[in-house]
ZAMARGU-4260 file (C-alpha; in steps of 0.2 Angstrom, whole numbers, plus 5000, padded with zeros to 4 digits):
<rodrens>
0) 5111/4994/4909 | 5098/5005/4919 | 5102/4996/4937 | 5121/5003/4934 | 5115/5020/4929
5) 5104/5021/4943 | 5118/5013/4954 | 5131/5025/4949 | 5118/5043/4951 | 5115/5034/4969
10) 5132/5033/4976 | 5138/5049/4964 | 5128/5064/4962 | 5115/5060/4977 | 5130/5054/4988
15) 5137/5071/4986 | 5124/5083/4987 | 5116/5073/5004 | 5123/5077/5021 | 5129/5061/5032
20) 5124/5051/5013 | 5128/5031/5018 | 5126/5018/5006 | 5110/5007/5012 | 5112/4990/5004
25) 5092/4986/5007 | 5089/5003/4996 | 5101/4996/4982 | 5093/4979/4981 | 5075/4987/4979
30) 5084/5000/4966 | 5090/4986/4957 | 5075/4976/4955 | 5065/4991/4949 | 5078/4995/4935
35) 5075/4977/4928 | 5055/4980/4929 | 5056/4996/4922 | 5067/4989/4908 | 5060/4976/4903
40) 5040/4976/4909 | 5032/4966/4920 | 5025/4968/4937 | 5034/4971/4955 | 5029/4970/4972
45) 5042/4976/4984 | 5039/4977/5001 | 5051/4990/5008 | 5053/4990/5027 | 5053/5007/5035
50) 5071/5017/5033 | 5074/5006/5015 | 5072/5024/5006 | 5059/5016/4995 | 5054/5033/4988
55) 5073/5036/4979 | 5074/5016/4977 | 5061/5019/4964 | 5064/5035/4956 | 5082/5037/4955
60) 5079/5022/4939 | 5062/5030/4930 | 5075/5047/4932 | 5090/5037/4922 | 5077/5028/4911
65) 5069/5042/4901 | 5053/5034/4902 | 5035/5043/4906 | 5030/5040/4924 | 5014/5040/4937
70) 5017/5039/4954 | 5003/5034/4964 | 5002/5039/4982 | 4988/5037/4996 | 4984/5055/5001
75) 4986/5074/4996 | 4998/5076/5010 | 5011/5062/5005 | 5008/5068/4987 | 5016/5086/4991
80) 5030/5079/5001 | 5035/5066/4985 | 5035/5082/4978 | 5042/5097/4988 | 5056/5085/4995
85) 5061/5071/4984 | 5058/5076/4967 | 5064/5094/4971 | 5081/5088/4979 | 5082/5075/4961
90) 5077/5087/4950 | 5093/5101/4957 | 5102/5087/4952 | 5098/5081/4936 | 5084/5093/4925
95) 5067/5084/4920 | 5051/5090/4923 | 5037/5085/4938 | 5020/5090/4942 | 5007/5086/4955
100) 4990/5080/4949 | 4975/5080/4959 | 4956/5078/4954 | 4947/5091/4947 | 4936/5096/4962
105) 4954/5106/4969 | 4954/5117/4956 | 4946/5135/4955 | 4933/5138/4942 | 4935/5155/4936
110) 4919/5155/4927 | 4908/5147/4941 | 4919/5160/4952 | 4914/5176/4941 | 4893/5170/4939
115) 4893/5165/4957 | 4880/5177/4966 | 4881/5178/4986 | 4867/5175/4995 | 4872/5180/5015
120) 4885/5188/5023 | 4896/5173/5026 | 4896/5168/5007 | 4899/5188/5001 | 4916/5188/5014
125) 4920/5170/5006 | 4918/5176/4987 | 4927/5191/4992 | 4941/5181/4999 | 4940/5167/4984
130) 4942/5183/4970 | 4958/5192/4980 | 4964/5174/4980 | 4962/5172/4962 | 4971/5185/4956
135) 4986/5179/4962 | 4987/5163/4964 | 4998/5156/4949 | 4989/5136/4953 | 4970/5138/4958
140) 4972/5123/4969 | 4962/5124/4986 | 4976/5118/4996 | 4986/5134/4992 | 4972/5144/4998
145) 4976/5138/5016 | 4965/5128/5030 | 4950/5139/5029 | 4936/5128/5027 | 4926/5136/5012
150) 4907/5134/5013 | 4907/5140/4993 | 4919/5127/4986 | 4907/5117/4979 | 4900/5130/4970
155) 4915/5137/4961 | 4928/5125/4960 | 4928/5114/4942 | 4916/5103/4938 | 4915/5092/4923
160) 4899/5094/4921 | 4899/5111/4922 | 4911/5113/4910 | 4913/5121/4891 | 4929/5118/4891
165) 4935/5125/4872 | 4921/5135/4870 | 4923/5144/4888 | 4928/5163/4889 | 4940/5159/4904
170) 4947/5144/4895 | 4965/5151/4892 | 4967/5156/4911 | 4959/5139/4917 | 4969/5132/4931
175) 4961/5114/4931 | 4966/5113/4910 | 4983/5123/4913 | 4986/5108/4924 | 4982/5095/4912
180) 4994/5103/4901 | 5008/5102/4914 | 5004/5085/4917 | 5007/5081/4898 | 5023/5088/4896
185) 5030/5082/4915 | 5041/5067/4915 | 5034/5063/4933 | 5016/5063/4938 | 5015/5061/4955
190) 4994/5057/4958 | 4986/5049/4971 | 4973/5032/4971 | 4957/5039/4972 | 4962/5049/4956
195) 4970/5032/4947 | 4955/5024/4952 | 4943/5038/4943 | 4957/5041/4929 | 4954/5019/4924
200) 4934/5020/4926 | 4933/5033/4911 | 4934/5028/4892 | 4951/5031/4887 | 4948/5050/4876
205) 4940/5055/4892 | 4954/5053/4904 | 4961/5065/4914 | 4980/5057/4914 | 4990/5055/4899
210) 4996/5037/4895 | 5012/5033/4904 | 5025/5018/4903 | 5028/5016/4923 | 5016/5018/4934
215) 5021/5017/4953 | 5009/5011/4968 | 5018/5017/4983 | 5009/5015/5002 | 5000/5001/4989
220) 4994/4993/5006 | 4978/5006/5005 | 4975/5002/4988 | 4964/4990/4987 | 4950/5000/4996
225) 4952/5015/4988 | 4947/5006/4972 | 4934/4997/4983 | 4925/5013/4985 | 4931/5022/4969
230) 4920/5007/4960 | 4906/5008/4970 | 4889/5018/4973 | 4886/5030/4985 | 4870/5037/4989
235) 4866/5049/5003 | 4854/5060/5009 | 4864/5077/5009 | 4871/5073/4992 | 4852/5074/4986
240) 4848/5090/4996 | 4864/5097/4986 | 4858/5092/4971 | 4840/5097/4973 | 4845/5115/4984
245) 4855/5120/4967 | 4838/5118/4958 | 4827/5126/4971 | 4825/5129/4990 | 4815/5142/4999
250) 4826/5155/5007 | 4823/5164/5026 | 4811/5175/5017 | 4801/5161/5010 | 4804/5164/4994
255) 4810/5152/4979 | 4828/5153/4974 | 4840/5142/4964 | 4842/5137/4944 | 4822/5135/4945
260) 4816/5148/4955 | 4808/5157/4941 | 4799/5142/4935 | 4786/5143/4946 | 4777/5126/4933
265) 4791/5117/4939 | 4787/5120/4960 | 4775/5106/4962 | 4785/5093/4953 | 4799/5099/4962
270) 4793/5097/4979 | 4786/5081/4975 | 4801/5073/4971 | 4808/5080/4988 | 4793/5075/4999
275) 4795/5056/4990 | 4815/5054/4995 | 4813/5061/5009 | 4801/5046/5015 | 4815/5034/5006
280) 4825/5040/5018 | 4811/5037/5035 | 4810/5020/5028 | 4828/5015/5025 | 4830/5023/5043
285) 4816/5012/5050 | 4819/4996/5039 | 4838/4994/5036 | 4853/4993/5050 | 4868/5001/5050
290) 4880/4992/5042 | 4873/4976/5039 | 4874/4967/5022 | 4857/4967/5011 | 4854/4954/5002
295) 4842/4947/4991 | 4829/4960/4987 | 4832/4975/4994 | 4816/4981/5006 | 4815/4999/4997
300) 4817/4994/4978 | 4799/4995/4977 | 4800/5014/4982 | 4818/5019/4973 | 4809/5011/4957
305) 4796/5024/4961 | 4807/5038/4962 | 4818/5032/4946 | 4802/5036/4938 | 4798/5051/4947
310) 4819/5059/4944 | 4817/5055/4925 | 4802/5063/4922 | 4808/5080/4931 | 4823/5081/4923
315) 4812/5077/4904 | 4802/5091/4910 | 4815/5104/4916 | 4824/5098/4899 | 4811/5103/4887
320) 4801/5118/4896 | 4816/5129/4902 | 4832/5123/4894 | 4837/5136/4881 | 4829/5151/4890
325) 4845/5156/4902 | 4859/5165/4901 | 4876/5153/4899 | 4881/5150/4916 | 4864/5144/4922
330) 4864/5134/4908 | 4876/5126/4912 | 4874/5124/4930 | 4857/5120/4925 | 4864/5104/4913
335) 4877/5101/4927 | 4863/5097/4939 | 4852/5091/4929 | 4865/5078/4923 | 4871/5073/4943
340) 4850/5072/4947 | 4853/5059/4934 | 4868/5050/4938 | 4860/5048/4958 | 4844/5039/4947
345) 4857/5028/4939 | 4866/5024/4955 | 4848/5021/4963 | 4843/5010/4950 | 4861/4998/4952
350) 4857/4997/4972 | 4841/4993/4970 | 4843/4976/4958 | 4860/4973/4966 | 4876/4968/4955
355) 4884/4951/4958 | 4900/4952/4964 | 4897/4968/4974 | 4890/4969/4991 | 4876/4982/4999
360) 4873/4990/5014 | 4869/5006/5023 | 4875/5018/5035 | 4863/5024/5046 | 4871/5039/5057
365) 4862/5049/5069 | 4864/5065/5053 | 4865/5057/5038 | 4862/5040/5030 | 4871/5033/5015
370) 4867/5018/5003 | 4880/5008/4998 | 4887/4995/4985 | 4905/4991/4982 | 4914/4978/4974
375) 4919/4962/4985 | 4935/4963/4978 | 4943/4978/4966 | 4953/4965/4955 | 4943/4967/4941
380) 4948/4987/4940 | 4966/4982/4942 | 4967/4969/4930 | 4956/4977/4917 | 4958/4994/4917
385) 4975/4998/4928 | 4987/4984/4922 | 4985/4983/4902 | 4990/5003/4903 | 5007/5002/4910
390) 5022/4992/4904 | 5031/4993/4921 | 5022/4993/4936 | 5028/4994/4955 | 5017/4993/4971
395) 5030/4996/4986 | 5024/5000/5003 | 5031/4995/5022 | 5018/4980/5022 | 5015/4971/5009
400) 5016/4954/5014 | 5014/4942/5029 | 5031/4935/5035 | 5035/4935/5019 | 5021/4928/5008
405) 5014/4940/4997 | 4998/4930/4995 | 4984/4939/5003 | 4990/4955/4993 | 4991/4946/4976
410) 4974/4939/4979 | 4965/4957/4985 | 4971/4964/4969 | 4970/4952/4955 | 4991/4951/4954
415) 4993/4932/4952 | 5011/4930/4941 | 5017/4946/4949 | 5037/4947/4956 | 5039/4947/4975
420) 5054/4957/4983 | 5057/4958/5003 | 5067/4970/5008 | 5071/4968/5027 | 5071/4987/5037
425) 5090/4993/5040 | 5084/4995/5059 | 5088/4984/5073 | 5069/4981/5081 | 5076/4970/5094
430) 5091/4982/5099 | 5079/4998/5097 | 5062/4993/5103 | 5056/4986/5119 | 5042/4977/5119
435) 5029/4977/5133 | 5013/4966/5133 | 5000/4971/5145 | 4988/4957/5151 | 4970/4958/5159
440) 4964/4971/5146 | 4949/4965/5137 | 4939/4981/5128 | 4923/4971/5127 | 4924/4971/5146
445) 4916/4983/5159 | 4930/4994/5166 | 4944/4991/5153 | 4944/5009/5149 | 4948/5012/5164
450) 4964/4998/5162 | 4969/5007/5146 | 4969/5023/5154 | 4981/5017/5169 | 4992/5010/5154
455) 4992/5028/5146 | 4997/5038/5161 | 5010/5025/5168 | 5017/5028/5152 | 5016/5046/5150
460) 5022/5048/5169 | 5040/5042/5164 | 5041/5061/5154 | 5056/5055/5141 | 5045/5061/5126
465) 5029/5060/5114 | 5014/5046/5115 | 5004/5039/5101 | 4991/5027/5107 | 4981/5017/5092
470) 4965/5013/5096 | 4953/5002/5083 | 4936/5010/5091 | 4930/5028/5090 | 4920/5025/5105
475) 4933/5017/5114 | 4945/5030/5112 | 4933/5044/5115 | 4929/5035/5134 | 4948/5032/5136
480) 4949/5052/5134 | 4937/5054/5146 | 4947/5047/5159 | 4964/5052/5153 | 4963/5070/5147
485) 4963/5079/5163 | 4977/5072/5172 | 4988/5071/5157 | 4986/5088/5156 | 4991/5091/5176
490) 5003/5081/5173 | 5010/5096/5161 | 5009/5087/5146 | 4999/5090/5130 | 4982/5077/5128
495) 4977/5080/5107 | 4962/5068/5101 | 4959/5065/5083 | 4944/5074/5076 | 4945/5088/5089
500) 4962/5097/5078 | 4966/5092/5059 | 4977/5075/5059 | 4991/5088/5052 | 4991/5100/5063
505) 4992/5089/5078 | 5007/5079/5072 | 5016/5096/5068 | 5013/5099/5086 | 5019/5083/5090
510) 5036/5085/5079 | 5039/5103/5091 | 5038/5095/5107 | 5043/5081/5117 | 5028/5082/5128
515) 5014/5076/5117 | 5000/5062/5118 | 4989/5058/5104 | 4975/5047/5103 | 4971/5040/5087
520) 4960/5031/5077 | 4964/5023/5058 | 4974/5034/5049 | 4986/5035/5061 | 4990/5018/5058
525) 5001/5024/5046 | 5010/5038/5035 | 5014/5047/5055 | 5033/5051/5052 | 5039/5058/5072
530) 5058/5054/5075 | 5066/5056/5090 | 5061/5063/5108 | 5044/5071/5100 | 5039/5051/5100
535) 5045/5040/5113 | 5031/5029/5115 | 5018/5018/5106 | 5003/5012/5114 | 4993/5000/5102
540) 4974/4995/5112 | 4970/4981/5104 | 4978/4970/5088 | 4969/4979/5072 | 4955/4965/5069
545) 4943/4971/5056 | 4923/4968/5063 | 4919/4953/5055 | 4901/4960/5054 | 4905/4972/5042
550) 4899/4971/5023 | 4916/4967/5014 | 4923/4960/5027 | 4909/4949/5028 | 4908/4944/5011
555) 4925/4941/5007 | 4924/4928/5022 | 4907/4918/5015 | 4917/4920/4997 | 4932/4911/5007
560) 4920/4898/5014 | 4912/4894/5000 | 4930/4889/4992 | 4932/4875/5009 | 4945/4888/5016
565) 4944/4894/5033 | 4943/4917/5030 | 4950/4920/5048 | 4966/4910/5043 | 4965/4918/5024
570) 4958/4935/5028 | 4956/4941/5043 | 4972/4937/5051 | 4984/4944/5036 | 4973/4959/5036
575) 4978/4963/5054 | 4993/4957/5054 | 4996/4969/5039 | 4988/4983/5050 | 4997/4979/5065
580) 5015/4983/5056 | 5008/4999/5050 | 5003/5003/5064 | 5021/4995/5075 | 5031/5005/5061
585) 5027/5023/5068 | 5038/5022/5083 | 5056/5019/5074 | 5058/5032/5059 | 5079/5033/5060
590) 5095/5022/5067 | 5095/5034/5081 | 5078/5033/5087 | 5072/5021/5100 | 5057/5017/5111
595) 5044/5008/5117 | 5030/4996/5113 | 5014/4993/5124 | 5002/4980/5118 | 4986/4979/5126
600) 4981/4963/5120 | 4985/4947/5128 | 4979/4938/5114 | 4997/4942/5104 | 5004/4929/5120
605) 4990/4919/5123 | 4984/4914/5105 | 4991/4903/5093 | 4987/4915/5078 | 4997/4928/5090
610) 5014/4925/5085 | 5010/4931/5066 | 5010/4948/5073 | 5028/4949/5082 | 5037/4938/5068
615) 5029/4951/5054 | 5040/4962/5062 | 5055/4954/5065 | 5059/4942/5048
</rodrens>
């Protein structure tokens, strides 16, 4: 039986090889429950409290089982630590093989790399850099390159539709196809959601991974809007500039470069085309607002059916006058562009009629604007295309479900009949957390930034390690900062603001010291993994309500309605609820560890609703 195989390489060969090893009997319940699923089929949803050890619960069994594996992960980041920790440690104990996939875009195009022509100073250092690089890396993927941001990636990195594949000269050496093929033969696939997502949207001789019999959804929490975005459309101004400067733009000399620069019978038709979306974009500025949901008929389908017409007959033109007449690698880059010019006319076309069961909007930023079109809900991609390619499936993350009821999850994702397992966190919140509520804080109030920021430096003063304060609003944060950066730093201690460093860097900082603050926005309501001194103290603003005004949101809630049920109690509420134990689960990462809690938000006292929050944390 798998669960006594699994149980017996647990407490044997693990046991042995770990340092301090103690049996966890949370992490042996979840263990056994995903044996039996990945036995005998089915779907599981474990919600594993932080410290469970969800990661081995999980694949210690698809190990013993023999059985092909895809483990699923939010980011890049957790992606390399399933792999450079876990699966390393697993994999010196018992031999099978593991690989980590990523998308295609990660990977180094050695034939886009050897045609690409420089055309300045910065992009000759960067290709120069890119082909020392080359040589030796043994992978091709960016992030072994380093942090370096690389203004030529786009350019050279793989492309699908830039690709010959077969009948490519660098085939052999390709590092995006010498992946695939690692991929195949691994045992464990370790991918992330966005990936998944792409990987169940292509026609199955198409796609990228190979068919497994497990596939695991951990930090399953974030799925849902991944897929959300994965099967939506995404229109924006600079994507079309890219697209169009491939084909031509004028450089400082005033002189035509790009794929068409030496059609000069293409130039006007060319330049029309930009001239025309470029007033689409005055227009949606001017007509539209930002973030607020179109509906009916969109105000600019008149002008986007205009410029359907006026994409399509460039791309007939540049089709049959010039195709044929370059050298391979323009040729291809020629039938890459050409081929994205028209995947941004087919995305046009699909906002401008609408899609039932999808919702539009735009952002409008002060730099950019994007059109947008998702799916309300992303169930139709999980039950359709996701489910039916798996016989076992597991979604596990810290949160999961709502004191227990797994109902809002089950709905999001289309999961209905699915297993439910709770597996209550080894830590003692009660002994190892105090909790402090702050009252008189409202942030939709004049001066509450002030109020936040007294919190913050109270806190700080007491000098007994690291802060992370939560906040829900960009512009909140930012004017909190304002008020709190200077003195944190006379007080000697190390103020860090997301968006000023990489999210990385500053939580390695954070891990080195005892004396740092950050201020953060969403993602560090979760996957922040500080233990001891280095964090001290958690600081959430405000409880993590989503702004009911925005598009999904808002059409979730008028779907709710419509059904004669009431969306804060069914969707607005759990949603935060699930947030708000993301983000409460950052403070305590070990037995040892211990802290505090400062709420800013009276409402978790004052309100009815409020005592969802603290009973999430403790049932």
């Amino acid at each position: 039986m798998l669960s006594h195989k699994a149980d017996e390489f647990l407490g044997g060969a693990i046991g042995s090889a770990l340092e301090h090893y103690e049996p966890r009997h949370s992490q042996r319940a979840m263990m056994s429950a995903c044996s039996r699923i990945i036995e005998e089929g089915g779907t599981l949803l474990a919600e594993a409290g932080t410290g469970t050890g969800k990661t081995f619960a999980y694949l210690v069994p698809i190990i013993r089982s023999g059985q092909k594996a895809i483990v699923s992960t939010r980011t890049i980041n957790l992606q390399e630590q399933i792999v450079a920790k876990d699966l390393k440690f697993l994999a010196g104990l018992t031999p099978f093989e593991y690989v980590i996939a990523k998308g295609r875009g990660n990977y180094l195009c050695l034939r886009r790399l050897n045609a690409f022509r420089p055309s300045n100073e910065q992009e000759t250092e960067e290709y120069k850099s890119l082909l020392r690089w080359a040589s030796a890396t043994k992978s091709g993927d960016r992030e072994d390159y380093g942090f370096i941001r690389l203004m030529i990636w786009d350019e050279v990195c793989s492309d699908a539709d830039a690709c010959s594949a077969l009948k490519c000269g660098f085939f052999k050496q390709c590092f995006y196809f010498g992946a695939r093929q690692q991929w195949e033969k691994a045992r464990i696939i370790v991918a992330n959601h966005a990936l998944v997502g792409i990987n169940a949207l292509l026609e199955r001789d198409v796609r990228m991974l190979p068919q497994a019999e497990v596939l695991v959804i951990d930090e399953a929490h974030t799925l849902d809007g991944v897929l959300s975005e994965i099967a939506g459309v995404t229109l924006t101004d600079r994507g079309f500039d890219r697209i169009f400067n491939k084909l031509l733009k004028l450089d400082e000399r005033g002189v035509y470069k790009g794929l068409l620069g030496n059609s000069p019978h293409l130039f006007p038709a060319v330049e029309s085309l930009r001239t025309e979306m470029g007033i689409l974009w005055i227009h949606a500025r001017n007509e539209l607002k930002h973030r607020e949901t179109i509906k009916g008929e969109c105000v600019l389908k008149e002008r986007m059916q205009a410029l359907i017409t006026s994409i399509n007959e460039l791309i007939e033109k540049a089709r049959t006058t010039v195709t044929g007449l370059f050298k391979e690698d323009d040729e291809l880059e020629l039938s890459a562009a050409l081929g994205k010019l028209k995947a941004y006319a087919e995305g046009m076309e699909a906002f401008s009629e609408g899609m039932a069961d999808y919702v539009r909007w735009a952002d409008i930023e002060e730099r950019r604007i994007s059109l947008r079109m998702s799916p309300i809900y992303s169930r139709e991609l999980m039950r359709n295309s996701i489910v039916p390619e798996h016989r076992s499936i597991i979604l596990t993350s810290a949160t999961l479900s709502v004191s227990g009821d797994f109902s809002f999850i089950t709905n999001v994702l289309g999961l209905d009949g699915a297993e439910t397992l709770t597996i209550p966190s080894p830590f003692d919140f009660r002994k190892q957390v105090v909790v402090d509520i702050r009252k008189g804080i409202n942030l939709k109030e004049e001066r509450s930034a002030e109020k936040l920021s007294a919190v913050i430096l109270e806190e700080a003063a007491r000098r007994d390690g690291g802060v992370l304060v939560l906040f829900t609003s960009r512009e909140v944060m930012k004017r909190t900062w304002e008020l709190s950066a200077e003195a944190l730093g006379i007080m000697g201690l190390n103020p860090m603001m997301q968006g000023e460093l990489p999210n990385r860097l500053m939580l390695e900082i954070m891990r080195d010291s005892d004396n740092s603050v950050i201020f953060g926005l969403d993602s560090f309501w979760e996957g922040v993994d500080v233990k001891g001194d280095a964090l001290k103290c958690l600081i959430i603003t405000k409880l993590p309500f989503e702004v009911p005004t925005e598009p999904i949101v808002k059409a979730r809630s008028e779907e709710i309605e419509k059904r004669g049920e009431n969306p804060f109690y069914e969707y607005a509420l759990p949603r935060a609820v699930l947030k708000f134990k993301q983000g409460f689960g950052r403070l305590i990462r070990s037995k040892r560890d211990s802290g505090r809690v400062v709420i800013c938000d009276e409402r978790i006292e004052t309100k009815a609703y409020g005592r969802k929050f603290m009973e999430s944390i403790y049932k």
